[in-house]
C-alpha positions as CSV (number, residue, x, y, z in Angstrom):
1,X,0.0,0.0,0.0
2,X,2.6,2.5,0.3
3,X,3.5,2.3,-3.1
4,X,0.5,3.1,-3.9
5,X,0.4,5.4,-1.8
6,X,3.6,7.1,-3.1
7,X,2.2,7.1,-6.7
8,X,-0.8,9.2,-5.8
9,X,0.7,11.6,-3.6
10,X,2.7,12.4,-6.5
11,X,-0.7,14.0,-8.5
12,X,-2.1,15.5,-5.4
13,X,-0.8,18.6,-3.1
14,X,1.4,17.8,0.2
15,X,-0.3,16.6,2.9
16,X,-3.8,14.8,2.3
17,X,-4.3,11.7,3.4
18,X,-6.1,8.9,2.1
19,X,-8.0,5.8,3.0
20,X,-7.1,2.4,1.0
21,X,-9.6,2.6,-1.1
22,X,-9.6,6.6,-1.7
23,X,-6.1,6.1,-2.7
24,X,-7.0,2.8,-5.2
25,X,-9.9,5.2,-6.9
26,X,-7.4,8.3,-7.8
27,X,-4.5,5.7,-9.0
28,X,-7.6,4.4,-11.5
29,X,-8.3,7.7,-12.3
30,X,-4.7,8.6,-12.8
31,X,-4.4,5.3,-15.3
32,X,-7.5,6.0,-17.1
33,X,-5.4,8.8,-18.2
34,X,-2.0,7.3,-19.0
35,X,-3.1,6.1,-22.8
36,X,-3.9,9.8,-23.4
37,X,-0.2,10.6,-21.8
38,X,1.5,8.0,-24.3
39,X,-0.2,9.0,-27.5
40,X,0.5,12.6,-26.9
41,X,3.8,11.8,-26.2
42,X,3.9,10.1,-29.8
43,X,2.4,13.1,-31.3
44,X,5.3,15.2,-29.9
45,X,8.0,13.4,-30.8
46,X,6.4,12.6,-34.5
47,X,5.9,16.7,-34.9
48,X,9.6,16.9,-34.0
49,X,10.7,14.7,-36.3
50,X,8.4,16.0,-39.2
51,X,9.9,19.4,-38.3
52,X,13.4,18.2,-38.5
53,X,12.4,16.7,-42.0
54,X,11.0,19.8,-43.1
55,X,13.5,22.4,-42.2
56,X,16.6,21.0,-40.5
57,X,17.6,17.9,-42.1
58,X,20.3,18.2,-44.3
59,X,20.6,14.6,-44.8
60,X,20.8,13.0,-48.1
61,X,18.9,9.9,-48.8
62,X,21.6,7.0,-47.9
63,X,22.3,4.3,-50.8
64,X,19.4,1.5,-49.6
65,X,16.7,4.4,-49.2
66,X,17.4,5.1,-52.4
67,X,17.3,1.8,-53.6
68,X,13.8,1.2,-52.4
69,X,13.0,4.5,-54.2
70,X,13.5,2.8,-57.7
71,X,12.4,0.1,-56.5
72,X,9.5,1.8,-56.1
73,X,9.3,3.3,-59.2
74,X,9.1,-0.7,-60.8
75,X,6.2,-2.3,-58.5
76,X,7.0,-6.0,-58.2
77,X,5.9,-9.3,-56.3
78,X,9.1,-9.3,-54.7
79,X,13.1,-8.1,-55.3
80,X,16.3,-9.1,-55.3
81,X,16.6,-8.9,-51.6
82,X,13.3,-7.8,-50.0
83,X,9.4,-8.9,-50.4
84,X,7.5,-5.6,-52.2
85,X,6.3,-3.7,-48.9
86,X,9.2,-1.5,-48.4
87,X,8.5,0.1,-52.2
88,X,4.6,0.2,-51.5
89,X,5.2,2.4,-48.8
90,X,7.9,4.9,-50.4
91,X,5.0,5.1,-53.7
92,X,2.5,5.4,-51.5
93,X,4.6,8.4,-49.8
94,X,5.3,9.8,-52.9
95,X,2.1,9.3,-54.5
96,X,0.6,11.4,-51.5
97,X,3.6,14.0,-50.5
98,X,5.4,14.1,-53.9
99,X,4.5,17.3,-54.4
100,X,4.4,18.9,-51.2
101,X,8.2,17.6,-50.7
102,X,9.6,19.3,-53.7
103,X,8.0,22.9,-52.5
104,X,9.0,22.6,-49.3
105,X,12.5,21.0,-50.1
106,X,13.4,20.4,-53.3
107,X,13.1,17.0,-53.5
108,X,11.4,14.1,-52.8
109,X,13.1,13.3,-49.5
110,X,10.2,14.2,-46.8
111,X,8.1,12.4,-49.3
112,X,9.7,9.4,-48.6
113,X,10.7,9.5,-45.1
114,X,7.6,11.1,-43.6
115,X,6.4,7.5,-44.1
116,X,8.7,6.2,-41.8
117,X,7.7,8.6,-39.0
118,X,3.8,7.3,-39.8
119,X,5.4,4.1,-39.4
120,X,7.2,5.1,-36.2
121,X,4.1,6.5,-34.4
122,X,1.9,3.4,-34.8
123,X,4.5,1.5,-33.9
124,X,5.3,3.2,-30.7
125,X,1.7,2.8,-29.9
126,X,1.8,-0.7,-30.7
127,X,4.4,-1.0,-27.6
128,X,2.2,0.5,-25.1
129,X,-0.5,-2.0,-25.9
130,X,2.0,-4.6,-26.2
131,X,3.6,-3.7,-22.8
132,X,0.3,-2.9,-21.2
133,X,-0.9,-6.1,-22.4
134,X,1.9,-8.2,-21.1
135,X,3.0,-6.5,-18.0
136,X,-1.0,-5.4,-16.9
137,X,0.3,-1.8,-16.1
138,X,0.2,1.2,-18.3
139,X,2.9,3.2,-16.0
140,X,5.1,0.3,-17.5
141,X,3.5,0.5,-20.9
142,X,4.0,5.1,-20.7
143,X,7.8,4.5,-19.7
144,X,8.5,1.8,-22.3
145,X,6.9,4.5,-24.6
146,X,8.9,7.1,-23.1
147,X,12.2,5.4,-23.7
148,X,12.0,4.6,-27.3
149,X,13.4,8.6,-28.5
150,X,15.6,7.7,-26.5
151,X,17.1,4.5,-28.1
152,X,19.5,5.3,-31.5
153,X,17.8,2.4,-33.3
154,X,14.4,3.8,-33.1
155,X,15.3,7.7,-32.9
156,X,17.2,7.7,-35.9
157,X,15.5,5.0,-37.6
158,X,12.5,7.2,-37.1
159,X,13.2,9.6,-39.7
160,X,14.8,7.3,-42.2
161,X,12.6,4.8,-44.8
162,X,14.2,1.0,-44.9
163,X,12.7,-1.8,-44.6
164,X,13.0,-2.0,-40.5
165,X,10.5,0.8,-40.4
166,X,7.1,-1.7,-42.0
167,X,8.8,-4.8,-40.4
168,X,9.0,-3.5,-36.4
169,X,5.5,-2.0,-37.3
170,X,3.8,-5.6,-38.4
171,X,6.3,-7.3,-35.4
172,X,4.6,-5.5,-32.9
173,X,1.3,-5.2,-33.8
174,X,1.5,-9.0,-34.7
175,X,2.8,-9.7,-31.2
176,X,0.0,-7.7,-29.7
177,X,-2.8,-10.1,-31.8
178,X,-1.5,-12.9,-30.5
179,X,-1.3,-12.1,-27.2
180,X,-4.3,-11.2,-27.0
181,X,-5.9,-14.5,-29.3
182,X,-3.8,-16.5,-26.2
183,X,-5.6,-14.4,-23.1
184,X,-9.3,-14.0,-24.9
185,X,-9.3,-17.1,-26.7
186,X,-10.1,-15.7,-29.7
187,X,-10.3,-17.5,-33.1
188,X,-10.4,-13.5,-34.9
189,X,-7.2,-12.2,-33.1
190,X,-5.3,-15.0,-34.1
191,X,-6.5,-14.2,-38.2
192,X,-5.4,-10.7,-37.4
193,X,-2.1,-11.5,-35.9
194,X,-1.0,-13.8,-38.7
195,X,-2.1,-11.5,-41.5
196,X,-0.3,-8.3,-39.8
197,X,2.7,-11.1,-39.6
198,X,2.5,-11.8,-43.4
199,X,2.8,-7.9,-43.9
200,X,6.0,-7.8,-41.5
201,X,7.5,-11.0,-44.1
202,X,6.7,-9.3,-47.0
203,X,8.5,-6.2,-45.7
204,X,11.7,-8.2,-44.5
205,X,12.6,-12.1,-43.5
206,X,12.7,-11.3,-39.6
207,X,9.6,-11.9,-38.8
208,X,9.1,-15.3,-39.5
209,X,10.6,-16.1,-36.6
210,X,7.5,-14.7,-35.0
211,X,5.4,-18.2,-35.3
212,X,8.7,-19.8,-33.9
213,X,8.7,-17.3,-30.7
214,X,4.5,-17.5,-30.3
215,X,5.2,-21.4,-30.6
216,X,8.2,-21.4,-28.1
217,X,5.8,-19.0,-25.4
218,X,3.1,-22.1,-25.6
219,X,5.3,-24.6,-24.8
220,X,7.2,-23.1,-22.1
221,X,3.7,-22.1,-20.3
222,X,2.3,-25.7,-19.5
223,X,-1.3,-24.1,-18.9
224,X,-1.0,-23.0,-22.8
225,X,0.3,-26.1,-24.3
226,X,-3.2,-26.9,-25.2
227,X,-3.5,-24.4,-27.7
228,X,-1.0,-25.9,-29.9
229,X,-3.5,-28.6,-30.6
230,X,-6.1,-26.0,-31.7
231,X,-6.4,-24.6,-34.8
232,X,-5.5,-20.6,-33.7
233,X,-2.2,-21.1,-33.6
234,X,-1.7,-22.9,-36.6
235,X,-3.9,-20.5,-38.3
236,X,-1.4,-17.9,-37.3
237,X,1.6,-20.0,-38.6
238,X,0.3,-20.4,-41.9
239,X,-1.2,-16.8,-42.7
240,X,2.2,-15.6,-41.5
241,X,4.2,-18.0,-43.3
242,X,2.0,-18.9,-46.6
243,X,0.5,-15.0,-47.4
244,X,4.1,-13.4,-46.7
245,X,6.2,-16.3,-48.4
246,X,4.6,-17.0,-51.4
247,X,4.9,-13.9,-53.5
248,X,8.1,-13.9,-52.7
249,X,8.8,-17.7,-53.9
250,X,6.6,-17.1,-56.8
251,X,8.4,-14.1,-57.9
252,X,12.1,-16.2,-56.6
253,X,11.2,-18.9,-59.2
254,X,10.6,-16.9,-62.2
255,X,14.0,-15.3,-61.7
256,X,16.1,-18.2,-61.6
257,X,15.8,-18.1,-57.6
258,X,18.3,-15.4,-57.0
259,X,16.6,-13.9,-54.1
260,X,17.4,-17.4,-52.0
261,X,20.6,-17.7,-53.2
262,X,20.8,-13.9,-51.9
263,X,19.7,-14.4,-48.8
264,X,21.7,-17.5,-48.4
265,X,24.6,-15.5,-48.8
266,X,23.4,-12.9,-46.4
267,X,23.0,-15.3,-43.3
268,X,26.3,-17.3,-44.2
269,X,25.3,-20.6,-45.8
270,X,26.8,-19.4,-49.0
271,X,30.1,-21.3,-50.0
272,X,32.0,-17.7,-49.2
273,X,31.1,-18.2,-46.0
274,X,33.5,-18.1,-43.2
275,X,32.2,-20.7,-39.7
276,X,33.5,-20.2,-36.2
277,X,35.3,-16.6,-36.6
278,X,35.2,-14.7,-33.6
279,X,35.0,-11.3,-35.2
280,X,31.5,-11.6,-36.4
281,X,30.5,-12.5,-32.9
282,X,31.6,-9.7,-31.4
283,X,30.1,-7.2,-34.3
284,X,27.2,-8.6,-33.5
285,X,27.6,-8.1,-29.8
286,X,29.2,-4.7,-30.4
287,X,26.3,-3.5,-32.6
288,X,24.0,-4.2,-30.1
289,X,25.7,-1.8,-27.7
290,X,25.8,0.9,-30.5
291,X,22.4,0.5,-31.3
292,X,20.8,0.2,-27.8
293,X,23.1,3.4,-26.5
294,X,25.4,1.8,-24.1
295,X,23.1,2.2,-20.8
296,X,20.2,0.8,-22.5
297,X,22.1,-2.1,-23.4
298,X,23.2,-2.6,-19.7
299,X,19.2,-1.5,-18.3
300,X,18.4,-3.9,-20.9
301,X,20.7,-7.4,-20.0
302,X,19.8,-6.4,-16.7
303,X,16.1,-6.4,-17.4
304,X,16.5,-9.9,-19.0
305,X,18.4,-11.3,-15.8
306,X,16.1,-10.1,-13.4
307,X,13.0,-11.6,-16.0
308,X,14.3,-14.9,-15.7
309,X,14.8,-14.8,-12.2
310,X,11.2,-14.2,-11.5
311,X,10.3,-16.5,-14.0
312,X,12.4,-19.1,-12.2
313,X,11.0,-17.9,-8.6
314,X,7.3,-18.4,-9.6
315,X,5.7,-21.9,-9.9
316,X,2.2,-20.8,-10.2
317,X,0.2,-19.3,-13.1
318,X,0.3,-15.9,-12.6
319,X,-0.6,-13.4,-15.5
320,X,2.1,-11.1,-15.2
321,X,4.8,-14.1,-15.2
322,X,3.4,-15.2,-18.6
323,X,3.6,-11.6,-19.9
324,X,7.2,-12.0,-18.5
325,X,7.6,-15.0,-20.8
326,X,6.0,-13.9,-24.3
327,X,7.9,-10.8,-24.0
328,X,11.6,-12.9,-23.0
329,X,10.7,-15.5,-26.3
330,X,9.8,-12.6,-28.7
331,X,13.5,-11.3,-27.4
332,X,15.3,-14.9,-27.4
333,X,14.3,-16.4,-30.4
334,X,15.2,-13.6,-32.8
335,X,18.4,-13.1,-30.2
336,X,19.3,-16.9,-30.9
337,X,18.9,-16.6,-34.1
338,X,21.2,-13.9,-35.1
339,X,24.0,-14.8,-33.0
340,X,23.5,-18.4,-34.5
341,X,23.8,-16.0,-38.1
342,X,27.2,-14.6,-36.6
343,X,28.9,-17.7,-36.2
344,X,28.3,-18.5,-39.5
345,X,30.5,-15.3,-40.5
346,X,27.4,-12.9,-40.6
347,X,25.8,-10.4,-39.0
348,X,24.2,-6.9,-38.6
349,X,23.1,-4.6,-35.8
350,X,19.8,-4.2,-37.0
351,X,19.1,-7.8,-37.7
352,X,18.0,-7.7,-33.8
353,X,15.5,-4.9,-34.6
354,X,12.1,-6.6,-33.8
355,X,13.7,-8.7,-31.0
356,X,14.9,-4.9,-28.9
357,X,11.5,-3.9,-29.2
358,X,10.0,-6.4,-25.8
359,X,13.4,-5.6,-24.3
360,X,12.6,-1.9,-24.5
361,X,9.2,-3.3,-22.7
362,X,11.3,-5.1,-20.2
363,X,13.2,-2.1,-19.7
364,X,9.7,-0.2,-19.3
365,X,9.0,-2.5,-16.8
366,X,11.8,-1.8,-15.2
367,X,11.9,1.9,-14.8
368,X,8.6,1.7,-13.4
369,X,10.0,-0.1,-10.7
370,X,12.8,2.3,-10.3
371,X,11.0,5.3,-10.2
372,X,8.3,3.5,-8.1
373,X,11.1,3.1,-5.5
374,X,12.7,6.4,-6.0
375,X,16.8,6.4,-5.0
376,X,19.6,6.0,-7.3
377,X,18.2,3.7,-9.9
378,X,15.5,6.4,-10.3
379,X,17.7,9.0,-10.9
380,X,20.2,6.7,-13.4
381,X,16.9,6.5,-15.4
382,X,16.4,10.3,-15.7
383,X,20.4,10.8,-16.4
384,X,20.6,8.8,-18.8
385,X,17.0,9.2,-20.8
386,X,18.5,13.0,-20.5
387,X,21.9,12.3,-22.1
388,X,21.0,9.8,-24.3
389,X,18.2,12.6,-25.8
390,X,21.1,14.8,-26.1
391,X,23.7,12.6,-27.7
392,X,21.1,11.7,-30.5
393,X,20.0,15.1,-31.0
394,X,23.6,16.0,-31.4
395,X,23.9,13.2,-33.9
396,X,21.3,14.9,-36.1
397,X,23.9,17.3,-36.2
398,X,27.1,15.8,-36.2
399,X,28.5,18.4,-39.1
400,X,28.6,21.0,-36.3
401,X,31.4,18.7,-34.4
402,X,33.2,18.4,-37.5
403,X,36.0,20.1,-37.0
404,X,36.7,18.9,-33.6
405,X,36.5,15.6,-34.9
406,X,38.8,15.7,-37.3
407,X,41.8,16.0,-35.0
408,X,40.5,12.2,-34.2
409,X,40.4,11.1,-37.6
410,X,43.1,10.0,-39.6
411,X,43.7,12.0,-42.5
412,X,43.0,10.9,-46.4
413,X,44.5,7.8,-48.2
414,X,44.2,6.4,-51.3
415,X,41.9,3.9,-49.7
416,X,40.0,6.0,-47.8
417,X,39.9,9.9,-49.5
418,X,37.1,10.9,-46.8
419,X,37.8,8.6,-43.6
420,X,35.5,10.8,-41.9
421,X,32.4,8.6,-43.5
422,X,34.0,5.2,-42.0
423,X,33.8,6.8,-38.7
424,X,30.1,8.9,-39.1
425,X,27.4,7.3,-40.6
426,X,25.4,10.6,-40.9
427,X,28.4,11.8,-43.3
428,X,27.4,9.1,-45.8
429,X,24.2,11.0,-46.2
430,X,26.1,13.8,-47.5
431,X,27.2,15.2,-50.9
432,X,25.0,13.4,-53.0
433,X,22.7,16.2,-54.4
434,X,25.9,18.1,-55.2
435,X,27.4,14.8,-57.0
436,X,24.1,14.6,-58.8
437,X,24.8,18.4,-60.1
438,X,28.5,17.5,-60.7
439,X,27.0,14.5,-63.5
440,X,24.6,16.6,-64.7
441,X,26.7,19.1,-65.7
442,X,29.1,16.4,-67.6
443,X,26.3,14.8,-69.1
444,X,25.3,18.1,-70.8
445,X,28.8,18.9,-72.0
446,X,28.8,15.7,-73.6
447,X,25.7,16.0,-75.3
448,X,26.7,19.7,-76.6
449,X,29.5,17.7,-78.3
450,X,27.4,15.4,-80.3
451,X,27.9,12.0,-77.8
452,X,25.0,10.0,-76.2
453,X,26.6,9.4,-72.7
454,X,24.7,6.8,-69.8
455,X,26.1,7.0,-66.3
456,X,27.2,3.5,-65.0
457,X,29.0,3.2,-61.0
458,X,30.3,-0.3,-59.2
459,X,27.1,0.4,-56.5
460,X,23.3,-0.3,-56.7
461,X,23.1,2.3,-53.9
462,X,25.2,5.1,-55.7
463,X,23.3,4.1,-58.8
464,X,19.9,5.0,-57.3
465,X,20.7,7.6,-55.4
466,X,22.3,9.8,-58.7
467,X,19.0,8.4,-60.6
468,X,17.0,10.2,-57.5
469,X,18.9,13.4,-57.0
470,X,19.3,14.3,-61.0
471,X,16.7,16.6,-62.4
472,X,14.0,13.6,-63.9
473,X,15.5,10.9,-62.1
474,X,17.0,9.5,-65.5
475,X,18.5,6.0,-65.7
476,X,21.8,5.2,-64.4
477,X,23.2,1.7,-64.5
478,X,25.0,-0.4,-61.6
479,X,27.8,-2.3,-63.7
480,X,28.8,-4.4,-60.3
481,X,31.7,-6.5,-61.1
482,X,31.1,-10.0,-60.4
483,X,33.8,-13.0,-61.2
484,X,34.8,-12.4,-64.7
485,X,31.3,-10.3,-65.5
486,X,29.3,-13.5,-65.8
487,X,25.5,-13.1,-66.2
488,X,25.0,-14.7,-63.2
489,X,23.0,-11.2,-61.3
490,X,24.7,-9.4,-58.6
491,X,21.8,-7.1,-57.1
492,X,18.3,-5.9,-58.3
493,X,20.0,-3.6,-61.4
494,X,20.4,-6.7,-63.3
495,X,17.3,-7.9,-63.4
496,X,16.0,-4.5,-65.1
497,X,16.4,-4.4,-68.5
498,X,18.0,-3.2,-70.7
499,X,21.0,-3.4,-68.6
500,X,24.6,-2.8,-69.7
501,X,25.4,-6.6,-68.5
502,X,22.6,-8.6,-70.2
503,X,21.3,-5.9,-73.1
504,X,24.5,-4.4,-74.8
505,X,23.1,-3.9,-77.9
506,X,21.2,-0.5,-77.0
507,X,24.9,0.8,-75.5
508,X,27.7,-0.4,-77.4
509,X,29.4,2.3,-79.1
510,X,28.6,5.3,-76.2
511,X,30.5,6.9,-73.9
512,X,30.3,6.2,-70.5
513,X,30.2,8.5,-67.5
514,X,32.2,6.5,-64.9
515,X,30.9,7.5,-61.1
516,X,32.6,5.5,-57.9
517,X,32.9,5.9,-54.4
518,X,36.3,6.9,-53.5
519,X,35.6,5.2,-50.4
520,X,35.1,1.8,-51.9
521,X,37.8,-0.4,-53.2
522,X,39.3,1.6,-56.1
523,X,40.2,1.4,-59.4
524,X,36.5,0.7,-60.8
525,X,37.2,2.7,-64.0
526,X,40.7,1.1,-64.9
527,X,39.3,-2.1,-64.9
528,X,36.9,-1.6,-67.2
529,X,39.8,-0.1,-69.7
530,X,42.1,-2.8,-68.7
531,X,38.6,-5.8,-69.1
532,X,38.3,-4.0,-72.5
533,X,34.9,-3.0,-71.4
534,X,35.5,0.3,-73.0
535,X,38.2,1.1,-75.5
536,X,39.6,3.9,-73.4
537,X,39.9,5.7,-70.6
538,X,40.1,9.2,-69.9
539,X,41.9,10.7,-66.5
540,X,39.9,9.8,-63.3
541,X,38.9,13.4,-61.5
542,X,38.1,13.8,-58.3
543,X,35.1,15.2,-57.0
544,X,34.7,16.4,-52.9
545,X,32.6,17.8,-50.9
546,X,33.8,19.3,-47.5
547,X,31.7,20.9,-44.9
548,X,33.2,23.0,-42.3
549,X,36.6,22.7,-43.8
550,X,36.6,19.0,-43.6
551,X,36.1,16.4,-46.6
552,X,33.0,14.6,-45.9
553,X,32.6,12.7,-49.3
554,X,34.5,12.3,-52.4
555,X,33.5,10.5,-55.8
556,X,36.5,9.6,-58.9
557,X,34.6,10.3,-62.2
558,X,36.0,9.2,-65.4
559,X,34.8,9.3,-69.1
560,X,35.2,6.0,-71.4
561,X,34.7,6.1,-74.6
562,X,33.3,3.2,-76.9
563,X,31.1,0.6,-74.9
564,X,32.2,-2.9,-75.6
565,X,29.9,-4.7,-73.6
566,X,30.7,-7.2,-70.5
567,X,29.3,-10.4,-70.7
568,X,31.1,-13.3,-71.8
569,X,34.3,-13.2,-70.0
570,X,33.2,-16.1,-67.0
571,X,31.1,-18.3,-70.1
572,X,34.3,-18.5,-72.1
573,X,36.8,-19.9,-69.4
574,X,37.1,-23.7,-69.4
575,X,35.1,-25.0,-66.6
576,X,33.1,-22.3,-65.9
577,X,29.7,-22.2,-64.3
578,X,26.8,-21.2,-66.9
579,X,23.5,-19.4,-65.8
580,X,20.7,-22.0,-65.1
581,X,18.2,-20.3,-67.9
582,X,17.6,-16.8,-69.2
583,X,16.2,-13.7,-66.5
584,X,12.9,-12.6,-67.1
585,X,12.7,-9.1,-68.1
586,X,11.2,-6.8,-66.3
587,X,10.4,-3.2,-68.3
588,X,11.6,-0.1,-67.2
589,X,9.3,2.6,-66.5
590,X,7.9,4.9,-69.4
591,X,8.6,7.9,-67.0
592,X,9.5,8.7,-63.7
593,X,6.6,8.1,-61.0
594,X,6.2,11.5,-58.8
């Protein structure tokens, strides 16, 4: 009773006292009001970052949000890499902001990440009924709210499109159906829950693990064991599974599978692949503690500990220790998972993206606790929310730190001419509009002299982002080199035709405008004189952009003349590999989609 006490006292003046059940009415009253607390709290923080869109981002798109911009502009059952969600959402932006974005900005880029704050907001939502559902208290459910701005995963991630922003959206909300199909018994939720979950496949692989975690909760509660006998779960598994899968296996088979062997390669079955290093491990361990923000990583292993202690310590069926154990399975099966990915030689810090998202419940949980308490832990809480809110508002602005950081960075080499973008993630986000001019400029001077020039780079991500930054979007070509140029596709570019690799007919004979990173392996351009790709080579320039007196990008951009073509080199050598059958082609746009 006296922390019950203590939470009242807090909304009412010094002093008054009140009877048990005087104090148990104003708590009620005070929760009834806590869902209206969380959702304005998710207003606020989506205005902020539709501000920062709007007038103080000065961040390019990176290379995969421009990636699922064309891909958007060519709507498909599937891709290379991804299901066709992610490019739904940036039309469906464009098709709605398009022109709002250019007038207030120039360019489509609110367009296409205002979608991702949408996202964001619905998805923050979906953790307060998530947590309020598992954990039965909406202080728990307003704190795990609370803490999400304060998490670089979400923050950032909040104002940038990819494919994590649809699939933590359908993880959660998918994870809140089936939670509640479990406690109701309810045939509808568990429909609901597997169609949301077919949404979250089609936007990325992750969240078929979320059968595997719902599957895992029911056998680890013996009271709900029963339900994997009845036809809600399975009716789950196989909306999840079946809708999300098969455009994505239809599409896979009528491209010579090249998504599988893709995503193969991705988790580390692919005969590249490295077992048993240690390095992988620890990047995947690493990255979480990037991602999380250092203290929430620690708040966060701590949350888990103390979870599984209390799971340990209870032997009866108690509601709140079953919420304990849906959220520590939606966590440990992913978690398993990806460091299972990372001893095969793989891994990436978002990988863990839907898993983080009932530890920041945990955490939630947690806090409530803390501040429940009061003392030090409450007031480790409110330091760190407040630094970590700082830090990641200073990381929307890391160019004014640039100078200070560059007495940290080493200087340019030949394999790294702007270090400062191995280092600063936000300062790969920069340069590209002026890049974009930079092309323009030589396409034009190329044309005045009578030639019919096409822009080709070694990147799918530099290839989309010129396409979206030049005036029309026009087409630009990712040549990536594979072994010996075979057909064999390396990323989505190839399987748009006409392509330089598969279709040289339309391109033989033309100059080509040579664009690459010099921040990637170099050289790009000599090999293609020296592979007799194009009959010669004129001298690489180099194009930078600095800001505050420090080079934050740099591009080499050559001009070859007389476009020989590529394919052929691998199918000639003795004992090479030849491509199963012919890709289908898929027709480029008439014109560019606003």
């Amino acid at each position: 009773m006296s922390r019950l006490a203590d939470r009242v006292r807090s909304h009412v003046r010094p002093g008054r006292r009140f009877s048990p059940d005087e104090a148990q009415a104003r708590v009620g009253q005070v929760d009834d009001h806590l869902p209206q607390w969380a959702a304005a709290a998710i207003l606020a923080v989506m205005s902020l970052q539709t501000l920062f869109l709007l007038v103080g981002c000065d961040w390019d798109l990176c290379g995969d949000e421009a990636e699922y911009w064309a891909w958007s502009q060519r709507l498909d059952w599937a891709y290379f890499a991804r299901g066709p969600v992610i490019a739904l959402v940036v039309r469906l932006g464009v098709e709605l902001f398009g022109s709002f974005s250019e007038a207030m900005t120039g360019s489509l880029m609110f367009a296409a990440r205002f979608m991702a704050v949408l996202i964001g907001g619905l998805t923050a939502w979906g953790i307060f009924r998530l947590a309020e559902e598992t954990t039965g208290s909406r202080r728990s459910a307003l704190f795990a709210v609370l803490i999400l701005p304060a998490i670089p995963l979400f923050a950032v991630g909040g104002v940038i499109i990819t494919a994590d922003s649809p699939l933590i959206g359908s993880w959660v909300w998918s994870a809140v159906w089936a939670f509640r199909a479990i406690r109701r018994d309810d045939a509808r939720a568990w429909a609901i829950s597997g169609v949301i979950g077919s949404l979250g496949v089609l936007a990325k692989y992750s969240v078929l693990a979320m059968p595997a975690s719902v599957g895992l909760f029911l056998l680890l509660i013996p009271e709900r064991r029963r339900e994997l006998l009845r036809p809600g779960f399975w009716t789950m598994s196989i909306l999840c599974v079946g809708l999300g899968l098969g455009p994505i296996v239809a599409w896979n088979a009528h491209h010579g599978w090249v998504g599988a062997t893709q995503l193969a390669d991705r988790v580390g079955l692919a005969s590249r692949a490295v077992w048993g290093g240690l390095g992988p491990v620890l990047g995947f361990l690493g990255g979480e503690f990037a991602v999380l923000g250092g203290f929430w990583w620690v708040a966060g292993v701590a949350a888990i500990v103390t979870s599984l202690r209390e799971v340990r310590r209870q032997t009866t069926h108690d509601a709140r220790r079953e919420g304990t154990v849906f959220l520590l399975a939606l966590w440990g099966v992913t978690w398993c998972a990806c460091l299972s990915a990372s001893f095969l030689g793989e891994s990436e810090a978002n990988w863990m993206a839907t898993g983080y998202t009932a530890l920041v419940v945990l955490i939630g949980r947690r806090a409530d606790i803390a501040f429940a308490e009061g003392g030090g832990r409450k007031r480790a809480y409110l330091v760190s929310w407040g630094m970590a809110v700082s830090l990641i508002a200073m990381v929307h602005h890391t160019e004014w730190f640039y100078p200070a950081i560059a007495r940290f960075v080493p200087g340019p080499t030949k394999r790294f001419a702007a270090p400062l973008r191995v280092y600063d993630a936000t300062a790969r986000m920069r340069g590209h509009k002026e890049l974009a001019v930079e092309v323009e400029k030589r396409l034009e001077s190329l044309r005045a002299a009578g030639e019919n020039p096409f822009v080709v780079t070694a990147y799918y991500q530099l290839a989309s982002t010129l396409s979206f930054y030049m005036k029309g979007h026009p087409e630009t070509y990712c040549l990536a080199w594979n072994f010996g140029m075979s057909r064999e596709p390396v990323n989505q570019h190839d399987l748009w035709h006409p392509n330089p690799r598969h279709d040289p007919e339309p391109f033989l004979g033309r100059t080509v405008l040579v664009v690459e990173d010099a921040n990637q392996p170099p050289n790009y351009a000599m090999i293609l004189r020296d592979k007799k790709v194009v009959r010669s080579l004129e001298p690489i320039e180099r194009f930078e952009i600095k800001e505050r007196g420090v080079t934050v990008a740099a591009w080499d951009i050559a001009i070859g003349r007389d476009f020989r073509g590529v394919a052929g080199y691998e199918q000639n050598r003795p004992g090479a590999r030849r491509h199963p059958k012919p890709l289908a082609r898929t027709a480029a746009p008439s014109a560019p989609v606003r």
